[in-house]
VOPAGU-2260 file (C-alpha; in pm, 1 decimal, decimal comma):
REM VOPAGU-2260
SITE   aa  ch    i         X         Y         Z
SITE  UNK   A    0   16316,8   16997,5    8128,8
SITE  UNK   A    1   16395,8   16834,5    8455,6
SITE  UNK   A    2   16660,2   16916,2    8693,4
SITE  UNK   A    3   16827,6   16523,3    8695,7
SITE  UNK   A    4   17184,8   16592,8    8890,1
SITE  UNK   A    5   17475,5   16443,0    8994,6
SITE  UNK   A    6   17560,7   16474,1    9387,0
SITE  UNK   A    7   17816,9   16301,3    9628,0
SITE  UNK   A    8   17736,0   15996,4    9686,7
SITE  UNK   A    9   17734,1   15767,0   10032,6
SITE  UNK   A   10   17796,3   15395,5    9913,3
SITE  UNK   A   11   17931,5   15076,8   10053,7
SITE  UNK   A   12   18309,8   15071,1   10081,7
SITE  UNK   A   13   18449,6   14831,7    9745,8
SITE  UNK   A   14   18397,8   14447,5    9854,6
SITE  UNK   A   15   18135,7   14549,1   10141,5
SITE  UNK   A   16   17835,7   14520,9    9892,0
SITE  UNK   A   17   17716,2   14162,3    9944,5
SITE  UNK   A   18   17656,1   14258,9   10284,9
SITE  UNK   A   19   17558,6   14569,7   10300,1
SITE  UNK   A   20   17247,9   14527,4    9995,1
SITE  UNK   A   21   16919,8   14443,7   10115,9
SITE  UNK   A   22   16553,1   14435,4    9982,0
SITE  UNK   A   23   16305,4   14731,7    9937,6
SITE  UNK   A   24   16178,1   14797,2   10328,5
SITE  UNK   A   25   15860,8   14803,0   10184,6
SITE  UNK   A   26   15844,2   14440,6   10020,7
SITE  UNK   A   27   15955,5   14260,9   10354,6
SITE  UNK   A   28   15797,9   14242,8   10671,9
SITE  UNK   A   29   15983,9   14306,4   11022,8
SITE  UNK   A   30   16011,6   13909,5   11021,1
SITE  UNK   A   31   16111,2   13850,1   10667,1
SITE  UNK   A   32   16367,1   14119,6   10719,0
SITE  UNK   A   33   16544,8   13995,1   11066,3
SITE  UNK   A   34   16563,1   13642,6   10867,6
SITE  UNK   A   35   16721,1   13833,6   10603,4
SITE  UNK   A   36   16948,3   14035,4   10782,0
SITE  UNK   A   37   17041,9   13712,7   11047,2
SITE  UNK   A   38   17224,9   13935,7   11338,2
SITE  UNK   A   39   17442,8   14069,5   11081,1
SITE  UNK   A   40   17624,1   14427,5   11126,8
SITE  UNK   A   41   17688,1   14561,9   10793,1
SITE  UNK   A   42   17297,0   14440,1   10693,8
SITE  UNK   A   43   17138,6   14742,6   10575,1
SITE  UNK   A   44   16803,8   14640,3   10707,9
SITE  UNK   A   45   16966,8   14761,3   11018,5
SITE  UNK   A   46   16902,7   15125,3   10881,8
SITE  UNK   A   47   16582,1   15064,1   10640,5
SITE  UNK   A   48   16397,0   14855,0   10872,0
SITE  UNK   A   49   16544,7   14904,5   11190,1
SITE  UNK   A   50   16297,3   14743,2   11426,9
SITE  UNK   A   51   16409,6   14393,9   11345,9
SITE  UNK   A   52   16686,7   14455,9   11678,0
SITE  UNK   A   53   16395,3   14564,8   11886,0
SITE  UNK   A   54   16133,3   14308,2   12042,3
SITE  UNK   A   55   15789,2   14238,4   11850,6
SITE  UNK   A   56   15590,8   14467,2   12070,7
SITE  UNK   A   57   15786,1   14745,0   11930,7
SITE  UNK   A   58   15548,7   14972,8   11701,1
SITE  UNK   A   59   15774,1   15006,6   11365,0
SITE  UNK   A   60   15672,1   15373,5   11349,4
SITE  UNK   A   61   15739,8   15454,7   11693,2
SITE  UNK   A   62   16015,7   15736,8   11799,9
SITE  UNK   A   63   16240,8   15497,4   11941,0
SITE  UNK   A   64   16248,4   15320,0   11569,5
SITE  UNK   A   65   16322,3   15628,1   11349,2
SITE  UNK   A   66   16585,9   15700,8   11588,1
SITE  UNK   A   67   16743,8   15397,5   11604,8
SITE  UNK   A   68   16760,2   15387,0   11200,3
SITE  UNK   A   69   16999,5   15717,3   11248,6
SITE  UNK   A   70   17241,4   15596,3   11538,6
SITE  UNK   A   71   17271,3   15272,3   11292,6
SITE  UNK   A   72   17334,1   15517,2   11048,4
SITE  UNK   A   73   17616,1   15662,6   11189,5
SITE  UNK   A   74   17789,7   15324,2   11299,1
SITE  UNK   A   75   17811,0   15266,1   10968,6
SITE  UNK   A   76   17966,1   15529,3   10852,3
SITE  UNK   A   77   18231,2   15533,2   11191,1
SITE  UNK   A   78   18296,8   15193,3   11125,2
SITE  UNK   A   79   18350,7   15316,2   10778,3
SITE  UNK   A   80   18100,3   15044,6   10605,9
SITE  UNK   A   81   18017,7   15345,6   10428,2
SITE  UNK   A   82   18214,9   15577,4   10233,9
SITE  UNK   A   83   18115,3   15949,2   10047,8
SITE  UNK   A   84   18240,4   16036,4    9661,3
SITE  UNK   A   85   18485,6   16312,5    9689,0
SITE  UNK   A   86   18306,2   16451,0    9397,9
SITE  UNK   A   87   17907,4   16486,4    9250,3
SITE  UNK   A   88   17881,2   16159,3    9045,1
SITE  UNK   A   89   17622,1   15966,2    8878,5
SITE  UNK   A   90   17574,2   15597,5    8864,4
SITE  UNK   A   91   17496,6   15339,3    8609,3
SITE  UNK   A   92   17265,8   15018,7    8746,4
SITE  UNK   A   93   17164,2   14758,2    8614,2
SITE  UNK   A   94   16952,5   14480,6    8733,8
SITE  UNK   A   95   16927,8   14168,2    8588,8
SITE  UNK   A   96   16666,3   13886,1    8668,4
SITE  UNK   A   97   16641,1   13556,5    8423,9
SITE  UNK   A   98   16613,9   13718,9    8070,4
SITE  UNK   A   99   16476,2   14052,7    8237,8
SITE  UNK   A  100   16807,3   14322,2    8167,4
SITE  UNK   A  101   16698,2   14683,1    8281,0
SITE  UNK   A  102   16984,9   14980,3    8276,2
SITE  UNK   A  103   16913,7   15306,3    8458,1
SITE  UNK   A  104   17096,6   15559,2    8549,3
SITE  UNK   A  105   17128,8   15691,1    8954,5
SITE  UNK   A  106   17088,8   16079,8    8989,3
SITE  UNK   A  107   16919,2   16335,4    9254,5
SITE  UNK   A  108   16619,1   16461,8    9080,6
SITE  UNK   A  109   16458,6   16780,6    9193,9
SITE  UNK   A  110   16189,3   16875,3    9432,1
SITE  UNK   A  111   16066,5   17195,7    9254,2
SITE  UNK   A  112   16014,1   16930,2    8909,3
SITE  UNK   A  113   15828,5   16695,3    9122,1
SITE  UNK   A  114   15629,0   16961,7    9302,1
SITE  UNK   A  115   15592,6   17146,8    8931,8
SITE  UNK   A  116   15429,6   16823,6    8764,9
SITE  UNK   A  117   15756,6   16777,9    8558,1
SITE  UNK   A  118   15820,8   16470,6    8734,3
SITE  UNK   A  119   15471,1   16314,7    8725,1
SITE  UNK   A  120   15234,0   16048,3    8907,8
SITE  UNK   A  121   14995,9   15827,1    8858,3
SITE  UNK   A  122   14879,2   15739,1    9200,0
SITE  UNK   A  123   14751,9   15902,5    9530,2
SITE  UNK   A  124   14974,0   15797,3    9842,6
SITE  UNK   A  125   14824,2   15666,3   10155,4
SITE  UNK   A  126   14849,7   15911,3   10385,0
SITE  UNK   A  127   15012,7   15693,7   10694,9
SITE  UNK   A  128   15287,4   15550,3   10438,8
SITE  UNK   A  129   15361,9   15912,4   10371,7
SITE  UNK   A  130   15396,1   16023,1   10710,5
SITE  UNK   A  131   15640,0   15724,0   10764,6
SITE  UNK   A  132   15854,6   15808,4   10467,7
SITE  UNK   A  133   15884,1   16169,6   10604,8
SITE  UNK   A  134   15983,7   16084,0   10953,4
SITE  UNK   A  135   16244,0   15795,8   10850,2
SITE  UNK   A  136   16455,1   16050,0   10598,4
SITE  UNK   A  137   16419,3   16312,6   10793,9
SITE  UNK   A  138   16564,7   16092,4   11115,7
SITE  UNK   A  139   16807,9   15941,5   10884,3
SITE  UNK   A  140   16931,7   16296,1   10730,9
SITE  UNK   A  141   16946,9   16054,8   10412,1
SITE  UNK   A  142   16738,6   15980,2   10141,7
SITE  UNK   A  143   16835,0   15539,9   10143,6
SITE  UNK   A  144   16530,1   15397,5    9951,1
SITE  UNK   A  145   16585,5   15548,0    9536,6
SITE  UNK   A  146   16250,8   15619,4    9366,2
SITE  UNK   A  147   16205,6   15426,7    9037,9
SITE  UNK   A  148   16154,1   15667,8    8741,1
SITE  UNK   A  149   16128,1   15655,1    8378,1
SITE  UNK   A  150   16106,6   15890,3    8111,4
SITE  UNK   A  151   16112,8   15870,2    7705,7
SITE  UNK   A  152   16409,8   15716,9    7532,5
SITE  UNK   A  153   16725,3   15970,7    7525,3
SITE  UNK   A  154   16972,9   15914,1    7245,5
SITE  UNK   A  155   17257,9   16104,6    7400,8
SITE  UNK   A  156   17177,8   15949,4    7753,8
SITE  UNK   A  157   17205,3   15609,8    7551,6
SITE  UNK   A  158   17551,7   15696,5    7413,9
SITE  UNK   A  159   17674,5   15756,6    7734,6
SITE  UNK   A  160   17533,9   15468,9    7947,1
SITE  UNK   A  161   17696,1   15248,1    7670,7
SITE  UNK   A  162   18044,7   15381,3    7725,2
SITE  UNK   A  163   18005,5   15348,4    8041,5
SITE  UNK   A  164   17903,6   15006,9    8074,4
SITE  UNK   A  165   18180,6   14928,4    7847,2
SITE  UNK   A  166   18430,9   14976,9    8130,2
SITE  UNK   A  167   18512,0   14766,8    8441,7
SITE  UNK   A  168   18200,9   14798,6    8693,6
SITE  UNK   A  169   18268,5   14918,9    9085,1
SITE  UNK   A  170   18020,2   14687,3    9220,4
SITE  UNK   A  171   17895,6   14328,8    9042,8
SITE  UNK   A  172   17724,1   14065,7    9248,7
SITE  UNK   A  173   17423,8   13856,2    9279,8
SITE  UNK   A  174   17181,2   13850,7    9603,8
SITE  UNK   A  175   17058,6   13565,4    9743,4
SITE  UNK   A  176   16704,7   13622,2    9586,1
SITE  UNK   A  177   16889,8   13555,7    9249,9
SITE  UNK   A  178   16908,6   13950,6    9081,7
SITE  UNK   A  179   17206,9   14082,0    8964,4
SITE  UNK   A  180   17323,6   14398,9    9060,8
SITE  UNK   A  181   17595,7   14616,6    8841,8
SITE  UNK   A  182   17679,3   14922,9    8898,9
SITE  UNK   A  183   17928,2   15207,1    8723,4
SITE  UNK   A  184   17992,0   15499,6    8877,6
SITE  UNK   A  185   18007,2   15802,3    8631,6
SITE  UNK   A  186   18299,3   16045,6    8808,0
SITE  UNK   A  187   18480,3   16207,0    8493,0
SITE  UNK   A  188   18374,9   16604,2    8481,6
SITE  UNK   A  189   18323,7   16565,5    8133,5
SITE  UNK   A  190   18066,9   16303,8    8156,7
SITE  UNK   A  191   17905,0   16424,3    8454,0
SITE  UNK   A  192   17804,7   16751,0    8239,8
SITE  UNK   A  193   17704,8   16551,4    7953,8
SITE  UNK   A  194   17449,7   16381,2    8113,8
SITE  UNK   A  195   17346,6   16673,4    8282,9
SITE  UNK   A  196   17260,2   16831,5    7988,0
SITE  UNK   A  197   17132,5   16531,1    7787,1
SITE  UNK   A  198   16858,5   16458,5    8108,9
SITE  UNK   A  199   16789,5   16810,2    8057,7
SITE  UNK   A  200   16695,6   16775,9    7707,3
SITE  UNK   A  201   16472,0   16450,0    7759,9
SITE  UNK   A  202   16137,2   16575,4    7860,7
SITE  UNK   A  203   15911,2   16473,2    8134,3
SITE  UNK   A  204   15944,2   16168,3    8435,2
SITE  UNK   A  205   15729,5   15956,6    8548,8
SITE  UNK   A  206   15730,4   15809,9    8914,5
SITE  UNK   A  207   15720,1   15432,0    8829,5
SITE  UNK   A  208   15755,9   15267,9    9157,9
SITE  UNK   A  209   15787,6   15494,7    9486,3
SITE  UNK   A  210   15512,6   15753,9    9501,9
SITE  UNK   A  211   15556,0   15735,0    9857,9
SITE  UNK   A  212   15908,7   15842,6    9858,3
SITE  UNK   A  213   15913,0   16122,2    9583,3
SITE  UNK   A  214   15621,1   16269,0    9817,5
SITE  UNK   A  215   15809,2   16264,7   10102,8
SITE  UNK   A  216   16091,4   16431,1   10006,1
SITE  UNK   A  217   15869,8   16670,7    9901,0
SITE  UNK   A  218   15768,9   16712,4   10220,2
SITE  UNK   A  219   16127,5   16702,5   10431,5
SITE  UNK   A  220   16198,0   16985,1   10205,5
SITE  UNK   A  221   15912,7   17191,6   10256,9
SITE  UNK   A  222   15973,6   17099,8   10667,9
SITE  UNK   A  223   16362,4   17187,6   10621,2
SITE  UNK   A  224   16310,3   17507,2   10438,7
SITE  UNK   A  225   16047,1   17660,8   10726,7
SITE  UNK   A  226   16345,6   17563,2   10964,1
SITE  UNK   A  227   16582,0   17741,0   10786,8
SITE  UNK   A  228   16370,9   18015,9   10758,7
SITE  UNK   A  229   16293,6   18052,4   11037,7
SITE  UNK   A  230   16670,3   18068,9   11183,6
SITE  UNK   A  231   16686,5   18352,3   10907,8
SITE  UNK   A  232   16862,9   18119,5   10601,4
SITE  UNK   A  233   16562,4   18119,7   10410,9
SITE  UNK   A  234   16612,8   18356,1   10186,7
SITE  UNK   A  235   16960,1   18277,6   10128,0
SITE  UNK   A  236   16804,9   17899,8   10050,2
SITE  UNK   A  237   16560,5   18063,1    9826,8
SITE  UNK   A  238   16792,9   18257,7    9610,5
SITE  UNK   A  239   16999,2   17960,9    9510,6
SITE  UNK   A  240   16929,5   17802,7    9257,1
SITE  UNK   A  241   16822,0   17437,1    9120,7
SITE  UNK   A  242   17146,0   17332,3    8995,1
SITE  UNK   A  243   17428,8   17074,2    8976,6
SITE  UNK   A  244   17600,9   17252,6    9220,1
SITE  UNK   A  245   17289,2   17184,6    9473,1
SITE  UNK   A  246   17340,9   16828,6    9498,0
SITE  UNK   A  247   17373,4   16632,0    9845,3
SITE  UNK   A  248   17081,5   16811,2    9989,5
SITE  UNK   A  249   16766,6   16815,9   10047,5
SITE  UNK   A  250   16608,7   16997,3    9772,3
SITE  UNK   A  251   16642,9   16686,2    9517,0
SITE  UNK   A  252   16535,1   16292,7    9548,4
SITE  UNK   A  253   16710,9   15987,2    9496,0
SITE  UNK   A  254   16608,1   15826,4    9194,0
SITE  UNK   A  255   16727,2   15608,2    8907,1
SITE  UNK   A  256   16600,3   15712,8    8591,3
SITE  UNK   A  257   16510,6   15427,5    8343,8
SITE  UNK   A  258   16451,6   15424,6    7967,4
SITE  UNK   A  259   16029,2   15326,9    7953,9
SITE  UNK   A  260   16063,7   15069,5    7662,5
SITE  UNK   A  261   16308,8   14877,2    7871,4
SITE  UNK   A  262   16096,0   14853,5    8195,7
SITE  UNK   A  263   15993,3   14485,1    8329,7
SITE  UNK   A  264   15623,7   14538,3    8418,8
SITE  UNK   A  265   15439,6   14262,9    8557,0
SITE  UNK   A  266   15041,0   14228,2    8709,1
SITE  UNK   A  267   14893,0   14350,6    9011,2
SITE  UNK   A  268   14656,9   14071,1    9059,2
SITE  UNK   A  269   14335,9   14088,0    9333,9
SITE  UNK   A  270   14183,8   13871,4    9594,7
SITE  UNK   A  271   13826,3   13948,2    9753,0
SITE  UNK   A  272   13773,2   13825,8   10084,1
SITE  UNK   A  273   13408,0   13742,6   10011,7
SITE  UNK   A  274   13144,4   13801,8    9759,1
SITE  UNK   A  275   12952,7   14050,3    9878,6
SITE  UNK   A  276   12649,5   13793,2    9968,9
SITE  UNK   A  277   12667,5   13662,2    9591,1
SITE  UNK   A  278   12737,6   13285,3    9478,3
SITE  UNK   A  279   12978,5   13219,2    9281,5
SITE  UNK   A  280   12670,0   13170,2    9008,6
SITE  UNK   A  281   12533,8   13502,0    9095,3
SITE  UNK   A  282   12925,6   13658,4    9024,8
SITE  UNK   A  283   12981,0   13460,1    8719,3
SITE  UNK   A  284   12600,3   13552,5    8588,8
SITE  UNK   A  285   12660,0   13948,7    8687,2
SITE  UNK   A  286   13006,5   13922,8    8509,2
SITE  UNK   A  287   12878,6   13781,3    8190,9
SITE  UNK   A  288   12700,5   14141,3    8109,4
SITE  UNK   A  289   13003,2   14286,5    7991,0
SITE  UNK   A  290   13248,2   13986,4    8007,1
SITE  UNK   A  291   13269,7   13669,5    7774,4
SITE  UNK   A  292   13299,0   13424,0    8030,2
SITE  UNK   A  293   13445,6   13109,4    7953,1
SITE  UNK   A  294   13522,1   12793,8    8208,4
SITE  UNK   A  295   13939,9   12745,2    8222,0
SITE  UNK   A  296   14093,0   12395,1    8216,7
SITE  UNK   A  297   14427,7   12544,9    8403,4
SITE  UNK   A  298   14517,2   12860,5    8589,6
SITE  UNK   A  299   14534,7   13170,2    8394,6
SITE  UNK   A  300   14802,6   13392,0    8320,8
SITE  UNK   A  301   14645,5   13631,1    8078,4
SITE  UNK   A  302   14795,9   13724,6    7737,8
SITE  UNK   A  303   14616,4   13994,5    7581,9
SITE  UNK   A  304   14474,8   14334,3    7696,7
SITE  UNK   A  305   14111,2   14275,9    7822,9
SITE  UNK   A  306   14149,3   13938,6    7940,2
SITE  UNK   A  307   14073,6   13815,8    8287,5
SITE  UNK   A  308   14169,5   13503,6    8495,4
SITE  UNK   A  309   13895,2   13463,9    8786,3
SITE  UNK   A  310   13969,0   13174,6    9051,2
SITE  UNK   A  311   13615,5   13099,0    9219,9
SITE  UNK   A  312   13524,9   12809,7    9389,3
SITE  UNK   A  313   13813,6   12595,6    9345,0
SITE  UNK   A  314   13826,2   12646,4    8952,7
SITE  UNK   A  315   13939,1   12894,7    8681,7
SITE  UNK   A  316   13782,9   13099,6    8386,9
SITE  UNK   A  317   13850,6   13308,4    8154,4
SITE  UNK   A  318   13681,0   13646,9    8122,3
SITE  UNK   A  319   13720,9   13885,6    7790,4
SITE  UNK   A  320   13552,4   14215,3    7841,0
SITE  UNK   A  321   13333,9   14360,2    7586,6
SITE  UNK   A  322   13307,2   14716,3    7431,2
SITE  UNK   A  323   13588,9   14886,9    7624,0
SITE  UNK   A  324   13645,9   15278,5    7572,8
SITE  UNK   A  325   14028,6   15295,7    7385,3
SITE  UNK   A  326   13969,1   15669,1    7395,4
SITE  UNK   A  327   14016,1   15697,7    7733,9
SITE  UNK   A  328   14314,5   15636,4    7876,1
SITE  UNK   A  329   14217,5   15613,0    8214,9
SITE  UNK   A  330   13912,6   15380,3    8147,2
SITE  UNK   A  331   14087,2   15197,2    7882,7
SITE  UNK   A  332   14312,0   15022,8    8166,0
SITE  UNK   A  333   14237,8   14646,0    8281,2
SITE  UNK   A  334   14250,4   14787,5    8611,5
SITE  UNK   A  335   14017,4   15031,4    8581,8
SITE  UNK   A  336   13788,3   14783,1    8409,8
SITE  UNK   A  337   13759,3   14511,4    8651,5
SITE  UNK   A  338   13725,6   14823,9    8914,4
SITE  UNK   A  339   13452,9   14962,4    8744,3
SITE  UNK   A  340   13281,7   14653,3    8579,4
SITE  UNK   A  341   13336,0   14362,8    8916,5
SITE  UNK   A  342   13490,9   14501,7    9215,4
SITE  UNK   A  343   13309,6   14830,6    9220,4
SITE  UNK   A  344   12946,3   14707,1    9133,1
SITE  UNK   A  345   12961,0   14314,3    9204,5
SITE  UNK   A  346   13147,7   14292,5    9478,1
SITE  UNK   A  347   13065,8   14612,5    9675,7
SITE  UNK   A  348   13426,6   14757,1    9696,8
SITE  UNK   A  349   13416,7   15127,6    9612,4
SITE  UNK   A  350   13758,6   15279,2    9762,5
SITE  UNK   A  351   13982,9   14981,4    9678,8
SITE  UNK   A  352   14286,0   15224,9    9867,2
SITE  UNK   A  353   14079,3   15125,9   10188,3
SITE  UNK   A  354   13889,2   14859,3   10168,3
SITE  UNK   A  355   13949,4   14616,3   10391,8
SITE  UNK   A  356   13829,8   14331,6   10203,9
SITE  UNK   A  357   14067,9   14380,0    9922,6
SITE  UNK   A  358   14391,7   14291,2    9918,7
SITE  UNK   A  359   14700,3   14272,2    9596,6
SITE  UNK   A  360   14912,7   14018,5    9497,5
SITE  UNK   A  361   15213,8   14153,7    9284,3
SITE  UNK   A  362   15236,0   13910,2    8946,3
SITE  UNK   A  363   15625,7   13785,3    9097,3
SITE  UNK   A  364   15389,2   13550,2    9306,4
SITE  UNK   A  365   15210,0   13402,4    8999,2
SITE  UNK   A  366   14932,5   13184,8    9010,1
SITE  UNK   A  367   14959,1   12996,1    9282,4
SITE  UNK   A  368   14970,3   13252,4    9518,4
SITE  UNK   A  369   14580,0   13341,1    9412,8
SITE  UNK   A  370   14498,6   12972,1    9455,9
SITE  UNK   A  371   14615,9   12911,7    9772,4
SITE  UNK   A  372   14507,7   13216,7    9932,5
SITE  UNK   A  373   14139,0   13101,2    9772,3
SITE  UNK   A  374   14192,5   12785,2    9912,8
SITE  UNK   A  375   14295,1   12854,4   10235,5
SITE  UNK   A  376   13962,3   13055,1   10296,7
SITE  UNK   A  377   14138,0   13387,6   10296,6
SITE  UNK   A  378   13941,5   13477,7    9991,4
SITE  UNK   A  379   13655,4   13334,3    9808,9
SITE  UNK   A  380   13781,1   13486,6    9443,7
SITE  UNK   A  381   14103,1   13603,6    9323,5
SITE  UNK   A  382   14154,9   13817,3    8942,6
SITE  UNK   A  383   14431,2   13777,8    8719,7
SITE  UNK   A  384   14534,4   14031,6    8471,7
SITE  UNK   A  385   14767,1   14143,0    8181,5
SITE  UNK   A  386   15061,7   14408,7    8326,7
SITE  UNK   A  387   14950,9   14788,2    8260,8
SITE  UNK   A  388   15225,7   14897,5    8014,6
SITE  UNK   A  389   15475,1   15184,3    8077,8
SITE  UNK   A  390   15285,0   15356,8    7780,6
SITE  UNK   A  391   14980,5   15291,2    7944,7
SITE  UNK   A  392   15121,0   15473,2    8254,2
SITE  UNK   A  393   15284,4   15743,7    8083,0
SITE  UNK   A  394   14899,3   15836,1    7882,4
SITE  UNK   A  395   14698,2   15832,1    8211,3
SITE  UNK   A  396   15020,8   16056,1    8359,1
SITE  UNK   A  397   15024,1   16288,9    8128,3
SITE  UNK   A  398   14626,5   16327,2    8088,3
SITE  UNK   A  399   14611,0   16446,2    8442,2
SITE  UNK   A  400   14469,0   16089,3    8543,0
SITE  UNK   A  401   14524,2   15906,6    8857,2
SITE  UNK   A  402   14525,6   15523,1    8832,7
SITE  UNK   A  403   14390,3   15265,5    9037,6
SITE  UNK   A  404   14585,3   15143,8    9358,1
SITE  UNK   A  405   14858,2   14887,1    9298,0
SITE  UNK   A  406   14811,6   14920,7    8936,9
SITE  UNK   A  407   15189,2   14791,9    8821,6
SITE  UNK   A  408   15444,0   14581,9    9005,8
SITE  UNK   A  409   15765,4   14676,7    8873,6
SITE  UNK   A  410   16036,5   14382,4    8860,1
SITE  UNK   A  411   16349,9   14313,5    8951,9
SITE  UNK   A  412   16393,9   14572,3    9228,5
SITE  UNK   A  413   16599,2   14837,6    9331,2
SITE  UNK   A  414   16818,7   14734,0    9589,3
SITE  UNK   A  415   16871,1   14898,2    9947,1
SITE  UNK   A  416   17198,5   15060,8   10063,6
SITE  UNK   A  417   17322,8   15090,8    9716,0
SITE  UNK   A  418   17339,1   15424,2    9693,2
SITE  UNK   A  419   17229,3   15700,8    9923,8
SITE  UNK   A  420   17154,5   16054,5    9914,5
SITE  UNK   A  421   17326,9   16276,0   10213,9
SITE  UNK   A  422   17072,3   16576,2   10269,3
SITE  UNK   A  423   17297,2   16767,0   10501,2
């Protein structure tokens, strides 16, 4: 079972939304942010990415940043752009992008689950993304980014969410990038300990998107307990318990939980900067060991498991591999195979987490992005590849396994300032 709670929310006052929302920090740069946010006040990059009001010299992840983020932080809430629920609530969200529809449920899930293995990973963080996660909640006092979860289908969560979703929605807009955004909040004390118990009842998580963040928190409440203990309220904090009751601190991690069959996964496609003193020939010739190789007349978007576009040279094939391992769930994964059959052995990149000469292009970008990036010199090959599946993840999770880096790109995405989790 996993602690999944309801706490008191900190949201946008009703009709501040459209201002307020922003993008993940971590798919915009400072740049792509400040154009976002355009001198606005109630922006919430002004909190998640707070170096867009400082000058360009500024280092991000400097003292002056994280601080910043906080004294934002509390403007909005004096100016009262912000608001807290009077009571623990959950929320219903859904995101909606073209024909992609994806319903979740927002919660504070606990740290003792995560640090158990009951909410599990599939990953290893980086250990300077980390250390940036801590420092920014821990300025903030807040938890403002939610990490994106799923878990195995629950039929009493189900019956819930659809009652809920059945009633008028507190917040229903679309940002300028073209997602929808709906959201329900779940207040009635009746409800609130129905889903309580029903999350309680569904088994294991799995951190989708936002290994980063679930680690963190972690790690603010390991730092946050030693404090406390040290002023002599740890073992007051240590004798209560994990419950409902807990919420709105820091023992428990934003999230919103989503059903795994309804998750929108898309590629995590590759681009080598060169190759490794091959030709193109020489790559094509090593590949054709365990790949059929076969010349493309268009880009390639790949259908099937196993399949392969490779962009070299100004044109396209098509690459099926051979004799794959289905046992394995680990070694089964397209990811893993190109790792272990090109990248790794072709192309002379054997920690693909550092290596400089690697870099990922999430599958939003499509195609194009791999040929103009070839074209422009930046690489000399890009990869294409069929999405890992949520199944996928959830069999290499539960084995133990840790997957490649930048394995799935999850899509539409949570939205910023949406929802926040107060940890004092």
């Amino acid at each position: 079972m996993v602690d999944v709670r309801p706490f008191r929310a900190l949201r946008p006052v009703a009709g501040r939304e459209s201002r307020v929302l922003a993008p993940p920090y971590d798919v915009v740069d400072t740049a792509e942010a400040r154009v976002w946010a355009d001198g606005d006040a109630d922006s919430f990059f002004r909190v998640s990415r707070p170096e867009i009001e400082l000058g360009d010299d500024v280092d991000p992840h400097s003292d002056e940043v994280y601080a910043l983020g906080r004294r934002n932080l509390d403007e909005f809430l004096a100016r009262g752009v912000l608001e807290r629920d009077a009571t623990p609530t959950y929320s219903v969200y859904r995101l909606v992008m073209g024909d992609v529809a994806q319903t979740g449920v927002v919660a504070a899930v606990s740290v003792v689950d995560y640090d158990l293995g009951r909410v599990r990973i599939h990953e290893f963080t980086r250990p300077d993304k980390e250390l940036d996660r801590v420092r920014h909640i821990d300025a903030l006092g807040v938890q403002d980014e939610p990490v994106f979860l799923i878990g195995r289908r629950s039929a009493d969560v189900d019956a819930i969410v659809a009652r809920v979703t059945a009633r008028e929605p507190r917040v229903d807009l679309v940002t300028r990038d073209g997602v929808g955004h709906t959201l329900w909040v779940v207040d009635h004390p009746a409800e609130v300990a129905a889903l309580h118990r029903a999350f309680a009842e569904s088994g294991a998580l799995y951190v989708a998107d936002g290994h980063h963040r679930s680690a963190a928190a972690s790690r603010v409440h390991a730092l946050r307990s030693a404090t406390r203990a040290g002023a002599g309220e740890g073992a007051a904090a240590s004798r209560a318990g994990a419950g409902a009751g807990r919420a709105g601190e820091d023992d428990a991690f934003l999230a919103v939980v989503f059903p795994l069959d309804d998750v929108h996964v898309m590629a995590y496609n590759r681009v080598v900067a060169d190759l490794a003193g091959r030709t193109p020939e020489q790559l094509l010739k090593g590949m054709a060991e365990t790949f059929d190789v076969v010349p493309a007349e268009a880009a390639v978007a790949p259908s099937a498991r196993h399949e392969f576009g490779v962009h070299l040279d100004g044109r396209w094939w098509v690459a099926t591999a051979r004799d794959v391992d289905e046992t394995d769930p680990l070694a089964r994964l397209d990811v893993a195979v190109l790792q272990d059959r090109v990248l790794g052995p072709l192309l002379d990149i054997g920690d693909p987490r550092t290596d400089t000469r690697i870099a990922f292009v999430g599958g939003i970008r499509g195609t194009a992005e791999i040929e103009r990036l070839v074209a422009s010199g930046r690489a000399a090959v890009g990869f294409t590849m069929h999405p890992t599946s949520t199944h996928e993840l959830v069999a290499v999770a539960d084995a133990g396994e840790v997957m490649p880096p930048k394995s799935t790109w999850f899509e539409p995405k949570l939205a910023s300032g949406l929802v926040l989790h107060p940890l004092d």
